[in-house]
C-alpha positions as a Python dict, from the first residue, in 0.01 Angstrom:
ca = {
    (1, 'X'): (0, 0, 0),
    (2, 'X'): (25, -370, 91),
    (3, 'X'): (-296, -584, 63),
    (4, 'X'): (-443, -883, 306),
    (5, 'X'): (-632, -1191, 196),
    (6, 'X'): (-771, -1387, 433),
    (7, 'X'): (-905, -1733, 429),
    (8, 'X'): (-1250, -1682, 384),
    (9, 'X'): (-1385, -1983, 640),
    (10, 'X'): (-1084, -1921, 861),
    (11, 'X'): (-1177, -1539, 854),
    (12, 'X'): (-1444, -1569, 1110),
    (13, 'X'): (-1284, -1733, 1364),
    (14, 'X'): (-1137, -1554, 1690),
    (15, 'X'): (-790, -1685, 1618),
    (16, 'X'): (-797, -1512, 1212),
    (17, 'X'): (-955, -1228, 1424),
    (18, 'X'): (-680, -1187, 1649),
    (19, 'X'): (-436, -1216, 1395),
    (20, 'X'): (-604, -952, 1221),
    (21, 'X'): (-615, -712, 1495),
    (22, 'X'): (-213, -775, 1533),
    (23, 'X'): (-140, -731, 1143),
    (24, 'X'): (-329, -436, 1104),
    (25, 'X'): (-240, -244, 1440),
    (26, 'X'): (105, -315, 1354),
    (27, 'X'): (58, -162, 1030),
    (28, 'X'): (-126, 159, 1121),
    (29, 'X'): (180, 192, 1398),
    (30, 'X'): (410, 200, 1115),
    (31, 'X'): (231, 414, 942),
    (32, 'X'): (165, 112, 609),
    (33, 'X'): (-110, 183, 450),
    (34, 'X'): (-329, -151, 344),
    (35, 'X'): (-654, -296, 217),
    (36, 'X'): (-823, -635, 222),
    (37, 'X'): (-791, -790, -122),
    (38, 'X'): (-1022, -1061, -257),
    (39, 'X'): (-1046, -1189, -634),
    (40, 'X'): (-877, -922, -800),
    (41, 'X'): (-483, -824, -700),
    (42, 'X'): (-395, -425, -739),
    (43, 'X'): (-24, -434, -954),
    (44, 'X'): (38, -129, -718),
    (45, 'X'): (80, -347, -423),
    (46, 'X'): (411, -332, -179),
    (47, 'X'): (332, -694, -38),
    (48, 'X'): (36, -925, 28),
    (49, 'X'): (-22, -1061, 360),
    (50, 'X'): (-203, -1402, 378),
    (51, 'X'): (-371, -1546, 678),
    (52, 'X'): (-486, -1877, 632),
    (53, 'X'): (-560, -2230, 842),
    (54, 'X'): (-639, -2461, 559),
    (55, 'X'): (-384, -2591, 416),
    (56, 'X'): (-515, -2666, 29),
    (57, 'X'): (-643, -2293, -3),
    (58, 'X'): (-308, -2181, 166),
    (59, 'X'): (-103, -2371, -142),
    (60, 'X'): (-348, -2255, -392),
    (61, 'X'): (-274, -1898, -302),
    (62, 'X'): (33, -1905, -297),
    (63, 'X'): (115, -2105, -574),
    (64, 'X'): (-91, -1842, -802),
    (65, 'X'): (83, -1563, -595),
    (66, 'X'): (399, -1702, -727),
    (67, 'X'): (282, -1703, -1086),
    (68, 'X'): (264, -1347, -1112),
    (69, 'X'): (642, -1351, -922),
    (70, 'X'): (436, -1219, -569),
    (71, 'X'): (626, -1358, -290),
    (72, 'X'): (334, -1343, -16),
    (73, 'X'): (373, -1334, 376),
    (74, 'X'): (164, -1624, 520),
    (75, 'X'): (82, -1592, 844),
    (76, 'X'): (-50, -1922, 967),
    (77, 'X'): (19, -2179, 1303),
    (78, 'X'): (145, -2441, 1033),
    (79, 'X'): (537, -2467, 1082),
    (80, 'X'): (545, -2725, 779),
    (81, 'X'): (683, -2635, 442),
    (82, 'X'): (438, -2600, 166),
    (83, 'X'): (603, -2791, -123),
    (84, 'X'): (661, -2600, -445),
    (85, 'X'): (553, -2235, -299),
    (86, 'X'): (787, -1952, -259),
    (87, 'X'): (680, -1756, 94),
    (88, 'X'): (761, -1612, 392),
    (89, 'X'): (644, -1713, 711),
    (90, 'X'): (520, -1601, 1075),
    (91, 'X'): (432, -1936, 1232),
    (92, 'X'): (403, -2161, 1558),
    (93, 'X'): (720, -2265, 1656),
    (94, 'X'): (535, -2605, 1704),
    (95, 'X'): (786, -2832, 1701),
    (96, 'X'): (970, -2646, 2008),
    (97, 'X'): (616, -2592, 2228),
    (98, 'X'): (463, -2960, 2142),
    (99, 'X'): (786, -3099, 2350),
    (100, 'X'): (717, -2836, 2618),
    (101, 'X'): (431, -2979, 2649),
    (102, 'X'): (516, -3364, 2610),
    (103, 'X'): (755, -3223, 2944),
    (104, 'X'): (481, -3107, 3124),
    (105, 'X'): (274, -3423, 3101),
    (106, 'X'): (567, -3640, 3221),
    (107, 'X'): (619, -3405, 3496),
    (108, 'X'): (242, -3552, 3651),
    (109, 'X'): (298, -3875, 3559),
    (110, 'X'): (105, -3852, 3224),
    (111, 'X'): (181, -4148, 2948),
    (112, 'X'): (-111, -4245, 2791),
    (113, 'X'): (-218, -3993, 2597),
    (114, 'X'): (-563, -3906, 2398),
    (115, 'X'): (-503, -3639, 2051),
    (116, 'X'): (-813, -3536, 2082),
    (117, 'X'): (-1048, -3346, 1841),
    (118, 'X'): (-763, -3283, 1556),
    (119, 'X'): (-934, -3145, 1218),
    (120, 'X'): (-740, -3310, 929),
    (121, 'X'): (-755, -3049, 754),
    (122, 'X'): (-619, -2784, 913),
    (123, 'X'): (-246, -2733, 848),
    (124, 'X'): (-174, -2630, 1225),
    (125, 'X'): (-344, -2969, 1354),
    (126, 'X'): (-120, -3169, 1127),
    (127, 'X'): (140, -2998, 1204),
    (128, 'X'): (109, -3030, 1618),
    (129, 'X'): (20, -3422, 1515),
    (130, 'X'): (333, -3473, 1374),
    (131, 'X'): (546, -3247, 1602),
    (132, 'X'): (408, -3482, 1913),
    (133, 'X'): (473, -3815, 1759),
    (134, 'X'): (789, -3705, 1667),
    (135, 'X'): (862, -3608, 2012),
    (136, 'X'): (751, -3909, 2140),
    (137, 'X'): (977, -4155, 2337),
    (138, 'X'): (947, -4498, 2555),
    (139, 'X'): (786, -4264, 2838),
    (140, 'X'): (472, -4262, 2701),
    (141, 'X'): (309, -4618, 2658),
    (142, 'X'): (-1, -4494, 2403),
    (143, 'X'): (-64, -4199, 2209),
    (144, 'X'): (-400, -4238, 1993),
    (145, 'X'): (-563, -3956, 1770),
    (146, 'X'): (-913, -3889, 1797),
    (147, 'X'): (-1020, -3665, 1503),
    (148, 'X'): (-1316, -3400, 1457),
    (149, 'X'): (-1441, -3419, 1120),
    (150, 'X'): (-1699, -3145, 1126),
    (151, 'X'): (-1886, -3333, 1420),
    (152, 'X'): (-1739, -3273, 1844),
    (153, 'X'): (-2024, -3511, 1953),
    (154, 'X'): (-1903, -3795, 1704),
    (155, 'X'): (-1518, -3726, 1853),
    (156, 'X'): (-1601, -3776, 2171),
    (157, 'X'): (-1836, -4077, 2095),
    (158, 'X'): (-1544, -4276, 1954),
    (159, 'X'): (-1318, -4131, 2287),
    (160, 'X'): (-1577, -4256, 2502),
    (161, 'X'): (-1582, -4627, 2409),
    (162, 'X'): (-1164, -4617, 2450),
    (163, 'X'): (-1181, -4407, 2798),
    (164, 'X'): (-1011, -4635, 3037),
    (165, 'X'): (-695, -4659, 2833),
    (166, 'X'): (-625, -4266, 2890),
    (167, 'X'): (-463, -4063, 3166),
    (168, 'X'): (-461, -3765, 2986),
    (169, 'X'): (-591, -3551, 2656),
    (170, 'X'): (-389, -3276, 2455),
    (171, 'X'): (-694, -3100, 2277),
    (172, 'X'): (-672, -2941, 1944),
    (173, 'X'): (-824, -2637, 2118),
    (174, 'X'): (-973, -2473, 2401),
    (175, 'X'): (-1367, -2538, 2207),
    (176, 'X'): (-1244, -2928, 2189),
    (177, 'X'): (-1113, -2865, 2528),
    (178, 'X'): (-1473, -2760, 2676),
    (179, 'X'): (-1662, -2974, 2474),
    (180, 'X'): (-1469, -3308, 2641),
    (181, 'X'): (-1487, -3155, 2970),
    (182, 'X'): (-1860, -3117, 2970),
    (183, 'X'): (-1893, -3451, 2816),
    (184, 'X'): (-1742, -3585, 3076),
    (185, 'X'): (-1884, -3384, 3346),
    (186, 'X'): (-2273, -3574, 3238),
    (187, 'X'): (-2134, -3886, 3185),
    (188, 'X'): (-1791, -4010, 3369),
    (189, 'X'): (-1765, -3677, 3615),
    (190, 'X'): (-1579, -3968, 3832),
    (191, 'X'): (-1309, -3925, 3506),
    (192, 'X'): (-1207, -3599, 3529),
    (193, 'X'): (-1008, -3617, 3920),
    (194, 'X'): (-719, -3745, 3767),
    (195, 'X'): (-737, -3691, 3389),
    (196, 'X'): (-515, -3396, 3284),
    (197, 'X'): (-635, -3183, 2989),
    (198, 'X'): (-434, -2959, 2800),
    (199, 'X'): (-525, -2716, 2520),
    (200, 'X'): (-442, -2454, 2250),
    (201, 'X'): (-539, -2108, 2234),
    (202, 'X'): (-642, -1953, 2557),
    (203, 'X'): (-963, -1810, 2473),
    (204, 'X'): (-1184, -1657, 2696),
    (205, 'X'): (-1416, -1937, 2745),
    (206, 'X'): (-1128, -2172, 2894),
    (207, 'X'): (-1097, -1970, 3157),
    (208, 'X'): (-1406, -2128, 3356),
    (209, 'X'): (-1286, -2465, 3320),
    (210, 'X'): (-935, -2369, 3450),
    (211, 'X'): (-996, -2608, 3752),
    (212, 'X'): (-979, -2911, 3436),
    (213, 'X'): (-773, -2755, 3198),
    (214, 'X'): (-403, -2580, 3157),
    (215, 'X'): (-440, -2363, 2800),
    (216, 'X'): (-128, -2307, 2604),
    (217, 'X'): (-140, -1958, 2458),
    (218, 'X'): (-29, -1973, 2142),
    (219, 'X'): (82, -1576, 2160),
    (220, 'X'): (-135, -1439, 1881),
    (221, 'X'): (-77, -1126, 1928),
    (222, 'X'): (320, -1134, 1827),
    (223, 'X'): (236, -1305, 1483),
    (224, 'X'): (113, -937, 1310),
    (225, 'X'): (412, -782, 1461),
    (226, 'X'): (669, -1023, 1291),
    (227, 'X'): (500, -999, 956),
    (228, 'X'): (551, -645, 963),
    (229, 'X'): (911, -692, 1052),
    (230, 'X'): (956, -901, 785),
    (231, 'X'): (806, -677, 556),
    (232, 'X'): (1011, -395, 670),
    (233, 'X'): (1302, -626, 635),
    (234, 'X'): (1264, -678, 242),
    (235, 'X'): (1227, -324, 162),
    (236, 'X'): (1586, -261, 326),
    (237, 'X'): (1757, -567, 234),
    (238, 'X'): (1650, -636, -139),
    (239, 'X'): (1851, -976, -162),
    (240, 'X'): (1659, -1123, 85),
    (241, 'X'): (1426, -1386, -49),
    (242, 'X'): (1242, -1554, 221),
    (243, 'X'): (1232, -1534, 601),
    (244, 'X'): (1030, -1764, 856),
    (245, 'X'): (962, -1650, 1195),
    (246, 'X'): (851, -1886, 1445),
    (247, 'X'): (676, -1783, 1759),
    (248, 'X'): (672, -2023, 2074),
    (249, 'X'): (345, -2091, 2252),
    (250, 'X'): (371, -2067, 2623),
    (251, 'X'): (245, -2243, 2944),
    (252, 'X'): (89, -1980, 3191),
    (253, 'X'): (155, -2198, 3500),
    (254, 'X'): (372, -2138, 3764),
    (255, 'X'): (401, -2477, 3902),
    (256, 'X'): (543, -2682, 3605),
    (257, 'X'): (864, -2408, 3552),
    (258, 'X'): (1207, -2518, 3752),
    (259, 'X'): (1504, -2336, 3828),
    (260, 'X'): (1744, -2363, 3511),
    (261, 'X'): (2141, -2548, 3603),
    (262, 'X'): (2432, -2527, 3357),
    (263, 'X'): (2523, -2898, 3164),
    (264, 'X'): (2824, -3059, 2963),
    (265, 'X'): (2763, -3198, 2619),
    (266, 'X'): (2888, -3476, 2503),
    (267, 'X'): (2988, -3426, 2111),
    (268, 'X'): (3073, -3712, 1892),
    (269, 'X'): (3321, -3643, 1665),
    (270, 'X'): (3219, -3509, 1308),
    (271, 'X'): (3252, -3799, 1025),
    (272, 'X'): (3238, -3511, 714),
    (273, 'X'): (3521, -3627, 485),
    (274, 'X'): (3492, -3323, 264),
    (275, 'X'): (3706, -3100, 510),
    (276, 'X'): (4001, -3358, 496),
    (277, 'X'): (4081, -3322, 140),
    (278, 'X'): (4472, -3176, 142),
    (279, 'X'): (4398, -2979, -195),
    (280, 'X'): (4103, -2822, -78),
    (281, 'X'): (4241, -2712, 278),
    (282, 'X'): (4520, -2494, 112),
    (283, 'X'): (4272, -2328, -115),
    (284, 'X'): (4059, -2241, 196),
    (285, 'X'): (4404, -2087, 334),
    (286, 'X'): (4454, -1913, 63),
    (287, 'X'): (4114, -1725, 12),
    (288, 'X'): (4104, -1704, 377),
    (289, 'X'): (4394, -1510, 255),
    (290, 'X'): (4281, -1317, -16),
    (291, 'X'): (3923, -1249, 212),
    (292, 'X'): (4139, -1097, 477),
    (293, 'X'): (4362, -847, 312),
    (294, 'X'): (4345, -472, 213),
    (295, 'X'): (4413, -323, -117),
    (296, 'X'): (4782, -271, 25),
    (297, 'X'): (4823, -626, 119),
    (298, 'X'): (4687, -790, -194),
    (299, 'X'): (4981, -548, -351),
    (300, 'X'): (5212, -717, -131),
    (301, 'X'): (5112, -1045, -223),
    (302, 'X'): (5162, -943, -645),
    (303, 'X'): (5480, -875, -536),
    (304, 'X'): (5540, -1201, -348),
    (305, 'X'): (5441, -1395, -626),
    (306, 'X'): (5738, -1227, -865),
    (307, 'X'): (5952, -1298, -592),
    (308, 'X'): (6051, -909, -533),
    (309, 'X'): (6224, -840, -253),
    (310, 'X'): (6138, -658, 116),
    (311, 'X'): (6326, -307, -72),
    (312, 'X'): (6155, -380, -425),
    (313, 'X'): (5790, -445, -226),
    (314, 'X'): (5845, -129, -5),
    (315, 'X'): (5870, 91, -317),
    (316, 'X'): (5627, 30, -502),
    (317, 'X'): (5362, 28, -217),
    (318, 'X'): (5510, 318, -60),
    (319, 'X'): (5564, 150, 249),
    (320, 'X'): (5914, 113, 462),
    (321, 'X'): (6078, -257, 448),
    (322, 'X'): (5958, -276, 813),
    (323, 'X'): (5591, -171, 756),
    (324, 'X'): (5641, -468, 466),
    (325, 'X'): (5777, -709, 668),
    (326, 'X'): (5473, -631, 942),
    (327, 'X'): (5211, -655, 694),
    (328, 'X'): (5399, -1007, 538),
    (329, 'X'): (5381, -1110, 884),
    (330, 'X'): (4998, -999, 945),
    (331, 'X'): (4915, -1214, 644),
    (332, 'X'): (5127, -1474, 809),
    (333, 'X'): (4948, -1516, 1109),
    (334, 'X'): (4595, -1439, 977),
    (335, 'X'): (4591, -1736, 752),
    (336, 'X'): (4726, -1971, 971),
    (337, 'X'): (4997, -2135, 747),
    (338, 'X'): (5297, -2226, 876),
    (339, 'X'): (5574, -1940, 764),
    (340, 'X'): (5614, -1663, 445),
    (341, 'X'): (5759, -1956, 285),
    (342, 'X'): (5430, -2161, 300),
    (343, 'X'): (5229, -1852, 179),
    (344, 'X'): (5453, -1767, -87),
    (345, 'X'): (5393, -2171, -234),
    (346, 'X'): (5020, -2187, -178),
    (347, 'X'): (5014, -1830, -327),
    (348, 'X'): (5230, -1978, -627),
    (349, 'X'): (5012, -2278, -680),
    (350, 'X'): (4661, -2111, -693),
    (351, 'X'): (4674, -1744, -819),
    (352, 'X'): (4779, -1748, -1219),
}
């Protein structure tokens, strides 16, 4: 039995709900039975699944999880790292689809750029926030966040009175999405001609505003299955700790993808100083050495190191001088030292 708790504002929304619907189909498919858990934790459990948006609740969990040595599964759009929690992770690959989309607005001539409705607390918002300034290069000439604190009509007020200075809006989602588009439909309809709008989630409702705005879909319906994989993954593979999946959000357009051509990189050449030391190279030949050889060969190699000869080594490994001197050979040219005399010194040195 595994359990599921779920944020309990978060729980109502279509993208929890979705998420849901993935987990839990995934599970019955599988055959893993589970239960929605609230206050109290069953000992009994397999694994707890978490899905979560905010991003205090989402550490408190976790952190008390990790008291009683649970190791949950969040499954969550955040792609940050929650300091001092021990989890694994099905996330947005965020980092990866916010430069998609930084692409796609160069591609029509997009630079100045509105954030617009971003709720401060919710770890996925931060996380795209961060992702995009990151991302962000000369191109683009401003890139200003407008946030929604509980209030669309206050967001777009303080858009409103900056509206000239933007070409285009990336909107925290497709309601933020609508909600500017209507705006601007009463007000500045004049506006919307040339101001590209893109969003997050591709909800149902986007679709009648696709004529003002292209909606990333963030692929809900993958994040269920790759907690379950990672589930199944720990109860095969018991030294596993934790695992992070990231799933990439995608652009259903046609018109912004281009034929892919091959490139050359140009690689600097690496300034690590560790590999250089002499005394540490031949101890990397020589477990390379020890790493590579069979119970017969690290025989061989006792024998090298009391300086036996091919005859002595071939009797007491039951071996003929020539199967010796092929397997002295093998170790030879598996190491990459220069001869058996090379071997027989960095052997010498090392092994007591």
């Amino acid at each position: 039995m595994v359990g599921i708790l779920l944020d309990s504002k978060y729980s109502e929304s279509l993208w929890c709900k979705s998420i849901y619907e993935s987990l839990t189909e995934r599970l019955r498919r599988k055959r893993i039975p589970f239960c929605e858990i609230f206050d109290n934790i069953d000992g009994d459990l397999d694994a707890i699944f978490i899905i979560a948006s905010d991003r205090e609740w989402t550490i408190s969990a976790i952190t008390q999880l990790n008291q009683y040595e649970i190791k949950p599964i969040l499954i969550c759009n955040q792609s940050e790292k929650l300091s001092g929690c021990i989890y694994s992770c099905v996330c947005s690959d965020i980092n990866a689809s916010m430069k998609n989309l930084l692409d796609t607005l160069k591609t029509k001539d997009k630079s100045r750029i509105a954030l617009y409705g971003i709720n401060n607390d919710s770890i996925s918002d931060i996380s795209r926030v961060d992702s995009l300034l990151n991302w962000r290069d000369e191109y683009f000439e401003t890139m200003r966040i407008f946030n929604n604190n509980g209030s669309l009509q206050n967001c777009f007020n303080e858009f409103y009175l900056n509206l000239d200075e933007f070409d285009a809006a990336i909107c925290a989602n497709d309601f933020a999405a609508v909600s500017l588009v209507r705006k601007l439909e009463e007000i500045a309809p004049e506006k919307l001609k040339d101001f590209y709008i893109i969003s997050c989630a591709k909800t149902q409702i986007s679709n009648y505003y696709n004529n003002h705005i292209l909606s990333l879909n963030m692929n809900l319906d993958q994040y269920g299955k790759a907690a379950v994989d990672i589930y199944n993954a720990f109860k095969r593979h018991a030294y596993l700790s934790e695992i992070t999946v990231k799933v990439l959000w995608s652009l259903d357009s046609n018109e912004i993808l281009e034929e892919k051509t091959g490139f050359s990189l140009n690689l600097t050449s690496s300034e690590d100083s560790f590999y250089e030391d002499e005394e540490l190279s031949e101890m990397l030949i020589v477990d390379k050495i020890l790493k590579s050889t069979d119970d017969i060969e690290k025989k061989i190699i006792d024998c090298l190191l009391c300086d036996q000869t091919y005859e002595q080594i071939a009797e007491r490994c039951f071996l003929t001088v020539g199967g010796v001197k092929y397997r002295i050979n093998k170790i030879v040219s598996d190491s990459g030292a220069a001869d058996r005399a090379q071997i027989i010194s960095l052997l010498k040195k090392y092994i007591k």
